[in-house]
C-alpha positions in Angstrom: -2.4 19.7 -26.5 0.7 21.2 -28.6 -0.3 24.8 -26.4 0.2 23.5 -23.2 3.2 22.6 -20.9 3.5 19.0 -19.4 2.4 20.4 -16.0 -0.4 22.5 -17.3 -2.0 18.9 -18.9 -1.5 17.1 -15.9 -2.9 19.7 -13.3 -5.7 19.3 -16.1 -6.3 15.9 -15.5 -5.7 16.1 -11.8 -9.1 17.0 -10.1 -11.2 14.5 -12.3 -8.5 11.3 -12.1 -8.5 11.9 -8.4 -11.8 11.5 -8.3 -12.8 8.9 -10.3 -9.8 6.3 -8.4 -11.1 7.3 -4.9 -12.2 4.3 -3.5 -15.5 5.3 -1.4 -15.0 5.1 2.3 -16.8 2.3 4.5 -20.5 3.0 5.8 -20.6 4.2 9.1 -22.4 1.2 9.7 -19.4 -0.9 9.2 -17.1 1.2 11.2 -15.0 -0.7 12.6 -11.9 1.0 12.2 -12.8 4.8 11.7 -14.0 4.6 8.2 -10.3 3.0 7.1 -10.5 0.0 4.9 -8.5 -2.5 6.8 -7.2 -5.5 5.1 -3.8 -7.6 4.7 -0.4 -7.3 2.7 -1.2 -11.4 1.7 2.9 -11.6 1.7 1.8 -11.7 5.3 0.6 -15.5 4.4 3.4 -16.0 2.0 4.2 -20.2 3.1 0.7 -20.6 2.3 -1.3 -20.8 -1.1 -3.7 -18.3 -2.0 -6.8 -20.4 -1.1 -5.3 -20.8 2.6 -4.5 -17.3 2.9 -7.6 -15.9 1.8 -9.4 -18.3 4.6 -6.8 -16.9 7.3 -7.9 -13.0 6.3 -11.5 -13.9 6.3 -10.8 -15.7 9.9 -9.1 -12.1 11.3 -13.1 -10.6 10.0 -11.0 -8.3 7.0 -12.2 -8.0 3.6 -9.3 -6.4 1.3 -6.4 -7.4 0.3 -3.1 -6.3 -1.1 -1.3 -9.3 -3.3 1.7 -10.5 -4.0 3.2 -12.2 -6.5 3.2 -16.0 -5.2 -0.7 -15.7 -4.6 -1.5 -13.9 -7.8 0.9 -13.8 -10.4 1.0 -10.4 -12.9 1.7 -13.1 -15.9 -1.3 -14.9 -15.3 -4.1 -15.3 -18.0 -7.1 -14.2 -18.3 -9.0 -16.9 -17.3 -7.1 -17.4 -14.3 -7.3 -14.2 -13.1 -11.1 -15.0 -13.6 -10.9 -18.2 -10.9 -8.8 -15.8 -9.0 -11.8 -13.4 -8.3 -14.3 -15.8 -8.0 -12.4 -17.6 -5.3 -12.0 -14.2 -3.7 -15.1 -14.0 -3.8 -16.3 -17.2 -2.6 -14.3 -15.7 0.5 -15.3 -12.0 0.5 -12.2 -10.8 0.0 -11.9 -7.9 -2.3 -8.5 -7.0 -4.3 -7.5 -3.6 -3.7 -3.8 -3.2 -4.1 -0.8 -5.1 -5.7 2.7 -5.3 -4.9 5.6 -4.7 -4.6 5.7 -4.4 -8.4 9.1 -2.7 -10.3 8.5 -0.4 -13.0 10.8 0.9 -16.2 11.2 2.7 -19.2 9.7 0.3 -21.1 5.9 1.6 -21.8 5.1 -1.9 -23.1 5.6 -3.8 -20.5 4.3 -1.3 -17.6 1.1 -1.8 -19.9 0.9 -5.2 -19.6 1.3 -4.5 -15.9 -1.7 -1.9 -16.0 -4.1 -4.5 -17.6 -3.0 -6.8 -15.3 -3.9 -4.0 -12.8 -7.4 -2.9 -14.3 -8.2 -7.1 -14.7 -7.7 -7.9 -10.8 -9.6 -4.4 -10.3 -7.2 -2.9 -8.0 -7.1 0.7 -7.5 -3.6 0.8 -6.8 0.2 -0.8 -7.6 2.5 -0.3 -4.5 5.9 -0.2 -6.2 9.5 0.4 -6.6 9.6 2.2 -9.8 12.6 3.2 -12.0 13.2 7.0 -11.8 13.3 6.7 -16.0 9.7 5.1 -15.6 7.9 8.4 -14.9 6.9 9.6 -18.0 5.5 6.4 -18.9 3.4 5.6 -15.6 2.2 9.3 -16.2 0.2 7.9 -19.4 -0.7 4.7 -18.2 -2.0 6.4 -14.6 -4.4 9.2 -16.8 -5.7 6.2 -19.1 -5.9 3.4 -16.6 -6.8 5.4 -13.5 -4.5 3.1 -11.3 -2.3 4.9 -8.7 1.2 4.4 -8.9 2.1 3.9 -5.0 5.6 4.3 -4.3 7.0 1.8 -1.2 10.0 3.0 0.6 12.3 -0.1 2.0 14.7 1.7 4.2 17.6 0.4 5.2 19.8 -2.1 2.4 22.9 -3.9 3.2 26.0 -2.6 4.4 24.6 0.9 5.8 22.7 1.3 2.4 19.3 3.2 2.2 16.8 2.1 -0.3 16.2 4.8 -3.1 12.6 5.8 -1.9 13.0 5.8 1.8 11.4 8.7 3.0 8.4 10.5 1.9 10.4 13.6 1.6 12.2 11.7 -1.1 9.3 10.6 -2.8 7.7 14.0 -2.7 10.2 15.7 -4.4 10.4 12.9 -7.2 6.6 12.9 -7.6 5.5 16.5 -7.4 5.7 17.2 -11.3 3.9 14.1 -12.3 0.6 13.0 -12.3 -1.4 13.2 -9.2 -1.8 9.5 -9.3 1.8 9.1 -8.7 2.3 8.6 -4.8 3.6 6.9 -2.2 2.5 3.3 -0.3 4.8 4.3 2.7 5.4 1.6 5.1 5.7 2.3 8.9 7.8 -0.7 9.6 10.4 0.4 7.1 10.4 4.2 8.3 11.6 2.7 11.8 14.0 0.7 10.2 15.6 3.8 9.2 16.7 4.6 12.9 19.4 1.8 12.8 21.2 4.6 9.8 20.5 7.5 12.7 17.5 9.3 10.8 14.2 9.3 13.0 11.1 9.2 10.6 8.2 9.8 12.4 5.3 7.9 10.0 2.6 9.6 10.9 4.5 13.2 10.1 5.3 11.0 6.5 1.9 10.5 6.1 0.9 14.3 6.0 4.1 15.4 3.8 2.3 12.9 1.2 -0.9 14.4 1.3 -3.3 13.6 -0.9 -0.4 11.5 -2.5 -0.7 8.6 0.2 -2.6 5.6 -2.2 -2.1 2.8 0.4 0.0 1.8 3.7 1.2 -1.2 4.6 1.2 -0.6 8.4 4.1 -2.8 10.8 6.0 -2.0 13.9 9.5 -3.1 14.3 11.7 -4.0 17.1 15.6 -2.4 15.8 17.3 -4.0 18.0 16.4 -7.4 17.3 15.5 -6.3 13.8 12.2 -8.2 13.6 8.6 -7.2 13.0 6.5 -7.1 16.4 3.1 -7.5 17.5 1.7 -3.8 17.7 1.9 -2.9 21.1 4.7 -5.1 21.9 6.7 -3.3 24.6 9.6 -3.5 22.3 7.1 -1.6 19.3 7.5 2.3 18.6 4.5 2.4 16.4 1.8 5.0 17.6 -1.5 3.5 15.6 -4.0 6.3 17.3 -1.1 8.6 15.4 -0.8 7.5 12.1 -4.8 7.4 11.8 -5.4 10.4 12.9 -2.7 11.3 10.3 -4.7 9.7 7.3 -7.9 11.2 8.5 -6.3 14.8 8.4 -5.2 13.9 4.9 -8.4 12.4 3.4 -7.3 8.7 2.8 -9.4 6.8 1.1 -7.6 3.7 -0.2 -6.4 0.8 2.1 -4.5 0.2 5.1 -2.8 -3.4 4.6 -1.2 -4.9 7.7 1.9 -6.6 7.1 3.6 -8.8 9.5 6.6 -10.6 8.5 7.2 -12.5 11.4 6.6 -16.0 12.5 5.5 -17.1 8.6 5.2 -20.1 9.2 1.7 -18.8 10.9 0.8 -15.7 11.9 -2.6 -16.0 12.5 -2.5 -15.9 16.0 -0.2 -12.3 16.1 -2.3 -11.0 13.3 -5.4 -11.3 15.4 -3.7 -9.1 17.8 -2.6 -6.8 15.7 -6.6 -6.4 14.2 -7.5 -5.8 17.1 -5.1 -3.5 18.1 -6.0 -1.2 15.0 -9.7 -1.5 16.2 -8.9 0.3 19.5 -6.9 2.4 18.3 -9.7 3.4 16.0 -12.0 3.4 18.8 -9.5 6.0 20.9 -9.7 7.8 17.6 -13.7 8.5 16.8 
């Protein structure tokens, strides 16, 4: 290990950690949406408990999920996290992803995170990490094999841009580090970054990530009301057919979580549209 450069080890590591994460794609048989793994970003249901949101996702016919921390909290025991997959369960509702989780320097505690991680049997953590975190996450992605999926927020207060808001930013954080470490880009947020002037197209972000891209939360966005919208809404920008066609030219194989951060009280009814707006547009796609 002494004899080799950090790079060389993790170009090492790359071919077989890529391949043991990758989720396997859908059956054709269960095709639905082009071989994507749909599912929901549960903050989606955030005024509701966990047992009533996993009831709404089964009700919209999806079967993964991404969680937050209200439904499943990263503290929780063992035997809760237990209870927590059997109710998923009980609703077919598979944990794939978990997030938005922060991560720093401090290798103990991103371990704790990671078991937390390997527990709830996701294959990825969307997150905002530290830039000082890096070194650690590349040790805990090689021994966990848990992709590290950074999520870009765009725009902050007063003209601010979030640190990871682009995937070109991302890309040129990531590139050195281990091939786990990605991005979780989130289309919603990339249009938000037209209201500071800068046009991201997300399915162009898509392919700068590459093989980096370890989730999506996928959301249109109305800028001049500044809300989420129903996709196809004639005040949306988001081109679905686009951004799938995208992840299919890049090999995705982890999930697509819909995120809809409007009407919380309950979106059910626009999250039905919005399901079935990804299905045509994976019809139209093939």
């Amino acid at each position: 290990m002494t004899t080799l450069s950090r790079r060389s080890f993790l170009q090492a590591s790359a071919a077989a950690g890529a391949a043991l994460v990758a989720p396997r794609p859908l059956a054709a048989a269960d095709d639905e949406f082009a071989v994507f793994k749909l599912g929901v970003q549960s903050y989606t249901f955030r005024n509701f408990d966990l047992e009533p949101a996993l009831k709404r996702i089964t009700e919209l016919g999806l079967k993964y999920a991404e969680f937050y921390q209200k439904h499943v909290p990263p503290n929780s025991p063992p035997e809760k996290i237990k209870a927590i997959l059997a109710l998923c369960k009980e609703y077919d509702v598979t944990p794939v992803a978990f997030g938005v989780q922060g991560f720093t320097k401090d290798h103990d505690a991103n371990r704790k995170l990671f078991e937390f991680g390997r527990a709830l049997g996701i294959k990825a953590f969307s997150a905002d990490p530290n830039p000082d975190s890096f070194d650690s996450l590349d040790k805990l992605c090689e021994e966990y094999m848990i992709a590290i999926a950074i999520h870009p927020h765009g725009p902050t207060g007063k003209g601010g841009r979030h640190r990871w808001y682009s995937a070109e930013v991302i890309m040129k954080a990531v590139k050195d580090h281990h091939p786990l470490i990605g991005s979780c880009l989130d289309t919603g947020h990339l249009i938000r970054m037209a209201q500071l002037g800068e046009k991201l197209d997300p399915a162009q972000q898509v392919r700068v990530m590459g093989e980096r891209n370890f989730g999506l939360h996928l959301k249109d966005h109305d800028n001049k009301k500044r809300e989420d919208v129903v996709f196809g809404s004639p005040e949306g920008v988001l081109d679905i057919p686009a951004v799938l066609k995208a992840l299919r030219e890049v090999k995705f194989r982890y999930a697509i979580s819909i995120e809809y951060e409007a009407n919380p009280s309950d979106p059910s009814a626009d999250m039905k549209k919005n399901v079935a707006a990804v299905k045509e547009a994976a019809r139209k796609l093939g």
